[in-house]
N, C-alpha and C positions, 0 to 999 in steps of 0.2 A: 420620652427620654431614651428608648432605643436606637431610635431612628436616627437621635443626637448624638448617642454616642459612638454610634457605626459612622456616622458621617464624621467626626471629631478623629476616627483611628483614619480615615483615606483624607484627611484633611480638605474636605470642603464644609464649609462654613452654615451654622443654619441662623445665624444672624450677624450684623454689620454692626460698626461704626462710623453714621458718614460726619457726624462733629461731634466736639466733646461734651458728654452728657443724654446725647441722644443715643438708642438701641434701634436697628430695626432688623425684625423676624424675617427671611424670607419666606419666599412659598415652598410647602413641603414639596411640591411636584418640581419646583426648583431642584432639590435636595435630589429625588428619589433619579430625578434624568441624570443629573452628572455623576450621581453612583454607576448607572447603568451605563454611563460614558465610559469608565473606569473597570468596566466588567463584572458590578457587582448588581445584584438581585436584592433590590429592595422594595419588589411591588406588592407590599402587602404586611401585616405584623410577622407573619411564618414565618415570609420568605426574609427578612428584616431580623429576626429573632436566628435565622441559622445563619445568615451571613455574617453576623455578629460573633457567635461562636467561634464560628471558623475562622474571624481576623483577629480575636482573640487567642484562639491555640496557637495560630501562623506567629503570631508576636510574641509570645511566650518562650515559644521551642523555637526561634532563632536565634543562630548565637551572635552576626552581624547583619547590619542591612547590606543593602546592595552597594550602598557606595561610601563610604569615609571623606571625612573631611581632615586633614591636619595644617592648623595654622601654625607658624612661627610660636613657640610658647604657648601652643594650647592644643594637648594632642585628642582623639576622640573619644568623648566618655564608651563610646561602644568598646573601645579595645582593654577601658579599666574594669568593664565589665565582666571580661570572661575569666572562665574558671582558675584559681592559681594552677601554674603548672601547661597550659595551653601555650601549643608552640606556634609561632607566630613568622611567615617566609612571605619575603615582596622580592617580586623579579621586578627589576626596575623596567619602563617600556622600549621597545625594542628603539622607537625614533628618539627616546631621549637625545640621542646623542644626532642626530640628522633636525631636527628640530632649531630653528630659529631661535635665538639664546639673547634676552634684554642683559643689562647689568648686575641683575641678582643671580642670576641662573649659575651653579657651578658648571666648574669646566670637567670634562669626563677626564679621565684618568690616562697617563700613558697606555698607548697600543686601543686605545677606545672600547669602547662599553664601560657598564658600571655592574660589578658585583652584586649577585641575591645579596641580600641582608637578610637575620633574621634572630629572634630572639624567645627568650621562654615565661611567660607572666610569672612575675613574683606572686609572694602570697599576699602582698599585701592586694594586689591588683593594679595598680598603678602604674604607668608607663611613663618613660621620663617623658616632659614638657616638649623636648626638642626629640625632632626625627634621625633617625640610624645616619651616623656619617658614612660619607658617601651617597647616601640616597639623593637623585635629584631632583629637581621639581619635574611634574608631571604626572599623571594620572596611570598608577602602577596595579599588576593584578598582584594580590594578596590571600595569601590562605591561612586558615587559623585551622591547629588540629589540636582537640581538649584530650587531655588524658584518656579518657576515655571511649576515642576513636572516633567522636563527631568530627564532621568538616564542616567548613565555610569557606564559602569562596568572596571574594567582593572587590571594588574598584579603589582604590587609594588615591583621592585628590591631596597632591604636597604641593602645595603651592607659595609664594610668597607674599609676604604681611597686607602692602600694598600692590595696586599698579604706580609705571611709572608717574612722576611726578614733572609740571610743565618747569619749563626755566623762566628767564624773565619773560616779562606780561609782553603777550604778543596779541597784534588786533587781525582779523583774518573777514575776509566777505564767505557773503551767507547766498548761495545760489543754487535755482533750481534748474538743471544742465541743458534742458530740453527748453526754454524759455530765451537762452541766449546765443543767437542766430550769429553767426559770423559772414561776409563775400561769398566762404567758399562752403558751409555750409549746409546742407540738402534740405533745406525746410525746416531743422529742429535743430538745435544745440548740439556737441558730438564733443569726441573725446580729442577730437582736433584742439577745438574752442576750449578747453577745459585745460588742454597743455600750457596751451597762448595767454590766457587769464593768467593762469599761476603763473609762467614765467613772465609775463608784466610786471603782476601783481608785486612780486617779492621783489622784481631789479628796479623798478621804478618810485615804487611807494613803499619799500617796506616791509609790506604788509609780512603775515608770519605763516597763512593760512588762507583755504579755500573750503569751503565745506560746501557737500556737495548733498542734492536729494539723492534717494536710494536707488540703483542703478542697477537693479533687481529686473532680471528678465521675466517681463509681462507674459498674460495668456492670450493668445492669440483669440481677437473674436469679429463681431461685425457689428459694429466699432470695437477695437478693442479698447477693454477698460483702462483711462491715461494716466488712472491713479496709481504712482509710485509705490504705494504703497499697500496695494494688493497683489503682490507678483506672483507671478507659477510657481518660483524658486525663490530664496534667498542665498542659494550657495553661488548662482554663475550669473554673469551681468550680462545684459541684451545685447546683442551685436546691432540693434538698431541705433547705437548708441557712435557704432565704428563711424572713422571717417576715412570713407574706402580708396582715397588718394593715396593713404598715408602707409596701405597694404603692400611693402617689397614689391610682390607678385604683379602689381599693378604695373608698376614700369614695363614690365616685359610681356605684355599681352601681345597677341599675336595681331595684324591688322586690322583683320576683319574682327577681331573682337574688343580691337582698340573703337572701333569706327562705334560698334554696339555702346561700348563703354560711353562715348562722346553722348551721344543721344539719350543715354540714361542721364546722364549729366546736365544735358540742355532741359530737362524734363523736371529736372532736381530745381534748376536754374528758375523756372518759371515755377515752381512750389516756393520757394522761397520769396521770392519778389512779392507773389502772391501771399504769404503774411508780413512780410516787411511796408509792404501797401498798403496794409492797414484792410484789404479784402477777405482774409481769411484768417480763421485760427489753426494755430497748428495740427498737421494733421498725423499724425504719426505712424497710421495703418499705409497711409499715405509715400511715406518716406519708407519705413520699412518694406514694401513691395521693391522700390527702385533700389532701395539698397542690397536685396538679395537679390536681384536679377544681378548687379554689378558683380555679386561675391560672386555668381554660378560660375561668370568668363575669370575673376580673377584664378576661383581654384582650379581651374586646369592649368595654370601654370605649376609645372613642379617645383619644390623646394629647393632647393638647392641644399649643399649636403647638412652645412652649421643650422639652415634654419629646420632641416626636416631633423637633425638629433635636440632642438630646441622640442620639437613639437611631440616627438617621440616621449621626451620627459614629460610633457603636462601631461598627455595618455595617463603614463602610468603613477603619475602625483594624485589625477585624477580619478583616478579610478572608476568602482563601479558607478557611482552617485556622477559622474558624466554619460557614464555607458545610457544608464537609464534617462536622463536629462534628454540626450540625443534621442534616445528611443521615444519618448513621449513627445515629441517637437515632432520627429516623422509620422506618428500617429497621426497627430495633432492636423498635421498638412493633409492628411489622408481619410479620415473619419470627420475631421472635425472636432473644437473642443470639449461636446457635451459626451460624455465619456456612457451616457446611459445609452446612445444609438451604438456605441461599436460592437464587433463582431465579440463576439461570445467567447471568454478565456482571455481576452484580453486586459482584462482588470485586475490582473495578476501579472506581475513585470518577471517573475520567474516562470512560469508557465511555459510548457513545449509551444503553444498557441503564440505566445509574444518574442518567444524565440524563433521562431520561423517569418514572424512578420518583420522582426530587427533584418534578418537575413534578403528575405524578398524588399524591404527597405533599405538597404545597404548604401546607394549613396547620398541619399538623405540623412540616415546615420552621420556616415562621415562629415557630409554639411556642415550640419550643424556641431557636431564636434569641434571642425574645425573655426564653425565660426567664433564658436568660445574663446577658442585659443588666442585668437586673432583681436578678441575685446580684451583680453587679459594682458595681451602686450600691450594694446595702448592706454591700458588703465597703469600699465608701470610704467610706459612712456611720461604718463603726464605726473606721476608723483617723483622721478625724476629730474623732468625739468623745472617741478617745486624746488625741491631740494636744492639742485643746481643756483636758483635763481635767489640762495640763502634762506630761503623758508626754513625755522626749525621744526615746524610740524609737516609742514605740504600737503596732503588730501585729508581730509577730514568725509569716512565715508559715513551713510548712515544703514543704521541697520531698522527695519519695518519690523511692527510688532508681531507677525503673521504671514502667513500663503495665501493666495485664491483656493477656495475649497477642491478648484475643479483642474488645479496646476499640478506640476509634474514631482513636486515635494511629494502632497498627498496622492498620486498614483504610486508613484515609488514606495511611498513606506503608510499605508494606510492605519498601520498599524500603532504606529506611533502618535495618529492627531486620535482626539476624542470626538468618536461616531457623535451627528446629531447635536452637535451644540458650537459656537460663536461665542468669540472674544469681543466683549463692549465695555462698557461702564454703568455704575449703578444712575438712578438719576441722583443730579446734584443743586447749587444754584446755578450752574451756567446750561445745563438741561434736562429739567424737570420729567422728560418722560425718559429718561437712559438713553443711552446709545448700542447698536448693533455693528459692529464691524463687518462682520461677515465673513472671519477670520477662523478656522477650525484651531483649537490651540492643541498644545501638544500635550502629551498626558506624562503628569509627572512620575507615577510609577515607570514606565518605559525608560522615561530617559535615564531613570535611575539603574534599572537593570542594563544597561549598555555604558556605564561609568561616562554616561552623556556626551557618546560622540559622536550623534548627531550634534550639538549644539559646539563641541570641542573644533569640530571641522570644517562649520558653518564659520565660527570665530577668525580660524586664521586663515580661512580662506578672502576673509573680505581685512582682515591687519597686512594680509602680503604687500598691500600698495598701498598703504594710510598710513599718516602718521597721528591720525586719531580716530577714534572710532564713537560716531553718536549714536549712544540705544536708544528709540523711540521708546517710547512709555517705560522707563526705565524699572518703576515701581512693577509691572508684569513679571519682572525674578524674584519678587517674592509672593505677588500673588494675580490672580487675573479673574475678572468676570464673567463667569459662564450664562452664554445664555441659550436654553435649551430649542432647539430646531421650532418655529411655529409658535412662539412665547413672547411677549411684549419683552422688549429691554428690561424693566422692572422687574419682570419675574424672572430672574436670576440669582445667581449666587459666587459667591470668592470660592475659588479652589485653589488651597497654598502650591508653590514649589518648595524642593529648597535650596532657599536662599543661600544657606553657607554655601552649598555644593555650586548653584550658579554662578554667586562671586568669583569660588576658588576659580573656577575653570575661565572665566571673565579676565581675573586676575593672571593668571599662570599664563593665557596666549596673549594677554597685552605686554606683560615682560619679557615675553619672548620673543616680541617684534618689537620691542621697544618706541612701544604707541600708547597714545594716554586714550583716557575713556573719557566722555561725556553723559551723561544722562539727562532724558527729556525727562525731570521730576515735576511738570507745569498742572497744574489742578490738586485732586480732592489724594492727599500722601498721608496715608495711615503713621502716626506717633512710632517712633524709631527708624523709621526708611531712610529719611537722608543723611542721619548720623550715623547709622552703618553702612550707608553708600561715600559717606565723607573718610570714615575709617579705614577700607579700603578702597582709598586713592581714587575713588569715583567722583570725578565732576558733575556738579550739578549745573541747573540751564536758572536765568534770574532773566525775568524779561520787567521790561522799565515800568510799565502801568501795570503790572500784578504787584509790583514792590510797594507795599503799604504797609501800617501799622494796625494788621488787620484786629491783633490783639487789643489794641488800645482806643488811639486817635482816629484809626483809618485813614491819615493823611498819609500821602505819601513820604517815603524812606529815608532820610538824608543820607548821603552817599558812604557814610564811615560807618552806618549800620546794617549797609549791605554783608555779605559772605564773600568769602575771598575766596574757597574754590570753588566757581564756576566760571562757565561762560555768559558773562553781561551781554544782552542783547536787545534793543529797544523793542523787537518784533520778529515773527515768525513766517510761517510758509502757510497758518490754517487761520491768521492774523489780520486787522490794515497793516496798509504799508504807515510810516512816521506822517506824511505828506496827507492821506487822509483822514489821519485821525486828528492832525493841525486844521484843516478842513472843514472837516466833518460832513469828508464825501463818504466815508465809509457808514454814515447813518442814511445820508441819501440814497446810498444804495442797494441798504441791508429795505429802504422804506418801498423802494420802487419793485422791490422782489416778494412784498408781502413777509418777510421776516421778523418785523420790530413784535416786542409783546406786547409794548406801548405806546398810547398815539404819537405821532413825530415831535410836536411841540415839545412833549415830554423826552422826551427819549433825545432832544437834540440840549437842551438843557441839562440834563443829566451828564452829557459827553462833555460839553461847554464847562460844565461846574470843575467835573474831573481834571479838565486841559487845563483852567485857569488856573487850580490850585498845583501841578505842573511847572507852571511855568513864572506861580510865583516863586518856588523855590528857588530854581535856575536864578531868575534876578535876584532873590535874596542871595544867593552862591558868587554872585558878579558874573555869569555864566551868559546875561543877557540883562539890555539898558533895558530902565522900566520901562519905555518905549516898544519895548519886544524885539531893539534889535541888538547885536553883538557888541563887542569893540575889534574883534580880529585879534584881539592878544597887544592891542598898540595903544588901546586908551583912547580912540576915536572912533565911531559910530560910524559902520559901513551901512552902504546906502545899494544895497541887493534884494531887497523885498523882507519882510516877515520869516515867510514860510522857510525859505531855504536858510537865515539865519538860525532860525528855533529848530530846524534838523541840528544843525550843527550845534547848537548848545546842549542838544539831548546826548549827543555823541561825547561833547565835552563834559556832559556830569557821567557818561556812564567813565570816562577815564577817569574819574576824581574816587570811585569805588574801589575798592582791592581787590575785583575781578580778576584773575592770573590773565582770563580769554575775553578778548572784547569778540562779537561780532556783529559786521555791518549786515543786513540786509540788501542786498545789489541792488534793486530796486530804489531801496532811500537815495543812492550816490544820485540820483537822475529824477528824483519827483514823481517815481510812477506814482497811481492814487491807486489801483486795482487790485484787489488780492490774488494773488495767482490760486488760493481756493477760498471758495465760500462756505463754508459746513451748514450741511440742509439744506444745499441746493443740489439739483443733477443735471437735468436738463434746461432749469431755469440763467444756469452760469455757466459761463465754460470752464470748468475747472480743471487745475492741470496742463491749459491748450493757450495760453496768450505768452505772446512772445515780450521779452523788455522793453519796457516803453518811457516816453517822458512826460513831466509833466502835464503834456498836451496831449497827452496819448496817441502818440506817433513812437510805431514800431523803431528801436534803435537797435544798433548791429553792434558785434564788438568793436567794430573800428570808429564807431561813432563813440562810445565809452568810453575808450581810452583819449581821446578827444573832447572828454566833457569838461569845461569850465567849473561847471557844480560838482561834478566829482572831485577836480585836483582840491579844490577850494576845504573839500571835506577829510579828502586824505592828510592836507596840510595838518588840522587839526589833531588826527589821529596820529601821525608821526609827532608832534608835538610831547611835549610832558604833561601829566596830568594837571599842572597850574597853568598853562596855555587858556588863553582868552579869561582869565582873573583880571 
């Protein structure tokens, strides 16, 4: 009971709920590692019995925690606590007023800034509901001083009630940016391709919306790892991503380094052809190589004066959290990314040692500084020509649950991720022995002590160029699975954040950018998460075959008892595509890799039973003739095959739902069958590395896309009202 209730005050969990009615205990050695993650000594009843004491006294004898929450109408029980008579001072933050302002945010006041406020606890204790007029939203420092001469210091999150809220229901494609090749291209998707989509997408179909995979600069390895979603950083996006045509500087290279440039580019020329031929899979160590030889000759062209005071502000927007980025990338080029061979002192980013090496690195520094800058412009290039092209959302970015352990986050601030343990999941029914990420997570005392701005500046650094923002595993702001270094999946444990304080600050830089949220709420959501993720203005994700009456029938949902906010989406990126799962290539293929749990026969029956009942909904909906094919909206039977009509009826029932977000997976517009990942494959799949394809599994380009038959035929629908093809 000790050991419980020491682990209960640092809030990690010594038992679960994975469904209602069931308990499970985890392992004490679970328990006793993510203490010691945390900095506390629980190896043994002593040493358990005096750490106890001490988070005891610590809780006791403080008069606030580190960081406050105030909602609209609900101010923080910590401030009704303190003594009548405790005087109470907020300096509001110095960027309030520089800060990116949604429609809730007040406006500062003539001559700018916003006055200390400050007031004195009644006796009764109680504080009004509503925060000090004038106060703005924003994360303010705060002091409480008691009668009796204690202080306290702490972080004040004001934020507002919700995030923004979407306007009418808009349909948006779901793509993953390295998969879709363009002419001009270098072998992988780019931010080129990503402009040119959006502004299609919006002038030609419509569409509202482009959501993109995370754009999170990878660690450099051999091979480096293709998955998006282990990246070095979350704050800066990879310059493998530039498309180095589209770099000013690049017009005016000098001859001889135009002639260089030419031949990096024929080089580019035969990588691409080479996956578009169906020869190779993408290669991205690949592409990156030729892209920074291109950057080397673009930056010697100097700036010219507008762009070099452009670049001068990211500097210093950017501050230390680039200094160090740059610095761990020159490392990186220099040692190598396993950080256990480098030179001694170096694993300290403040160090005389790492200061002397930033120096002797100097223009490798600047490199890659610059090349930041240079992805940051055309990451606003292409939410622009969203915009432009009437999108009312335009990039939809995603934000990864984590770091690579061995990236330049955790060199930077090691301090902050929890020594010795990985973000997974417990096991569930979709996998029985848990899951391992690989993921160090961050420790929620730290971020608490820093009024969480690492996570404040992570936020709006990726809302600059979004107009929405998807958190992967959404349900990780209120809690996340530790699993301790060397430990099966299963032996782990939940270690809370908190949630209010993540919202608040979730909430407070989406109104500031005036960008809506999405959350990836898909699997095993503890009782109250989505209703306080709906509360405040959090979208949730609703994908079409999870949509059942899991309580009840199990049959699948009829469309009026879906949710209305989220994003409707038939399929995902870790999913089949629509096309396989009509199919049922995605059983042939999970069979031919040794993945099914059950012999094919069965396991292709089971998929079959599911699709039938599917699909009689849709005909019972008129969504499709019981023949399995459409009517096109006219009341006569088109004659295009099965498969590509029954895509379109799944699009046409997800319009029939109160989804605010529809979206498409890119993939469906064209019949790919292949999932761009397979979970529990690595070297068996390529995952991550296949380019867009068709039905027939012939690489297509974006010019081939916007050219597809099956695509417009699909958009028609989607522009359509939701009684379209009734």
């Amino acid at each position: 009971m000790t050991l419980s209730r020491l682990a209960a005050l640092y809030s990690v969990a010594t038992s679960y709920s994975p469904s209602p009615g069931r308990t499970v205990t985890v392992a004490e050695s679970a328990v006793r590692a993510a203490l010691a993650a945390l900095g506390v000594d629980a190896d043994g009843p002593g040493a358990v019995a005096q750490a106890l004491a001490r988070r005891e006294a610590e809780l006791r004898e403080r008069l606030l925690p580190p960081t406050l929450v105030w909602w609209p109408g609900r101010a923080p029980e910590a401030l009704a606590a303190l003594p009548p008579g405790t005087r109470v001072d907020i300096v509001p933050e110095p960027d309030a007023d520089a800060a990116p302002r949604g429609p809730h945010t007040p406006a500062p006041p003539p001559g700018g800034g916003h006055a200390p406020v400050g007031w004195t606890v009644p006796a009764t204790g109680a504080p009004a509901p509503e925060p000090p007029a004038g106060l703005p939203y924003g994360v303010h420092p705060l002091t409480a001083t008691t009668p009796d001469g204690r202080t306290a210091r702490a972080h004040l999150v004001l934020a507002p009630a919700r995030a923004p809220a979407p306007g009418p229901r808009a349909y948006g494609f779901l793509v993953q940016l390295y998969s879709l090749l363009s002419r001009r291209s270098w072998g992988m998707g780019d931010l080129g391709d990503l402009r040119e989509l959006a502004a299609w997408a919006g002038r030609s179909l419509g569409a509202g919306f482009v959501q993109v995979n995370p754009l999170h600069a990878a660690v450099p390895g051999a091979p480096t790892d293709p998955s998006p979603y282990r990246p070095a950083t979350r704050r800066f996006p990879d310059p493998v991503h530039l498309r180095i045509e589209d770099v000013p500087e690049y017009a005016y290279l000098a001859p001889d380094a135009r002639r260089r440039a030419d031949e990096l580019a024929a080089r580019a020329a035969k990588l691409r052809a080479g996956v578009l031929d169906g020869d190779a899979c993408i290669d991205r160590d690949a592409v990156g190589e030729l892209k920074r030889a291109a950057l080397e000759l673009v930056l010697d062209v100097p700036l010219a004066p507008g762009r070099l005071a452009a670049y001068q502000e990211f500097l210093a927007r950017e501050g230390r959290a680039l200094e160090d980025h740059a610095t761990w990338c020159a490392l990186v080029e220099r040692y190598g990314p396993d950080r256990t061979g480098w030179p001694a002192g170096l694993d300290d980013p403040r160090s005389p040692v790492a200061a002397r090496a930033r120096a002797a690195l100097r223009d490798r520094f600047d490199f890659h500084r610059r090349a930041a800058w240079l992805t940051d412009c055309q990451l606003a290039a292409a939410q622009r020509a969203a915009r432009d092209a009437g999108m009312p959302v335009g990039l939809v970015h995603d934000l990864a649950v984590g770091v690579h352990p061995d990236g330049s986050d955790t060199w930077a601030r090691p301090d902050a991720f929890a020594a010795g343990m990985s973000v997974g999941a417990p096991p569930d029914a979709f996998n029985e022995r848990g899951q391992d990420w690989g993921l160090p997570p961050w420790r929620p005392d730290r971020l608490a002590a820093e009024g969480y701005a690492s996570y404040r500046t992570l936020l709006r650094a990726l809302f600059r160029h979004a107009g929405a923002l998807r958190i992967d595993h959404v349900m990780g702001l209120f809690r996340l699975w530790w699993v301790p270094e060397g430990s099966p999946p299963a032996d782990g444990t939940y270690v809370r954040n908190d949630a209010d304080a993540m919202l608040a600050v979730l909430v407070l830089e989406a109104d500031r950018a005036g960008a809506l949220v999405i959350g990836e709420d898909l699997g095993t959501v503890e009782p109250g998460v989505r209703e306080t993720l709906r509360e405040r203005g959090v979208l949730g994700t609703s994908v079409l075959w999870f949509e059942r009456d899991w309580a009840g029938t199990g049959r699948p949902l009829p469309p009026d008892a879906w949710r209305a906010d989220c994003l409707a989406t038939a399929t995902t990126h870790d999913l089949p595509s629509t096309a396989a799962r009509l199919t049922g290539a995605d059983t042939g293929l999970r069979h031919s890799l040794g993945l099914l749990t059950r012999p094919l026969a069965e396991e292709r029956a089971g998929a079959e039973r599911e699709l039938a009942e599917w699909l009689e909904l849709f005909t019972r909906l008129g969504l499709l003739t019981p023949d399995g094919y459409g009517d096109g909206g006219q009341g006569v039977p088109v004659a295009d095959g099965d498969e590509q009509e029954q895509v379109r009826a799944v699009h046409r029932f997800l319009l029939r739902t109160p989804a605010r977000l529809v979206g498409v997976w890119l993939p469906d517009t064209v019949g790919d069958r292949r999932p761009q990942n397979l979970p529990g494959t690595w070297a068996e799949y390529p995952n991550w590395r296949l380019p867009l394809a068709g039905a027939d599994g012939r690489p297509l380009t974006l010019e081939d896309l916007v050219a597809s038959p099956r695509l417009r035929a699909l958009a028609d629908v989607l522009r359509g009202t939701p009684g379209d093809g009734d």
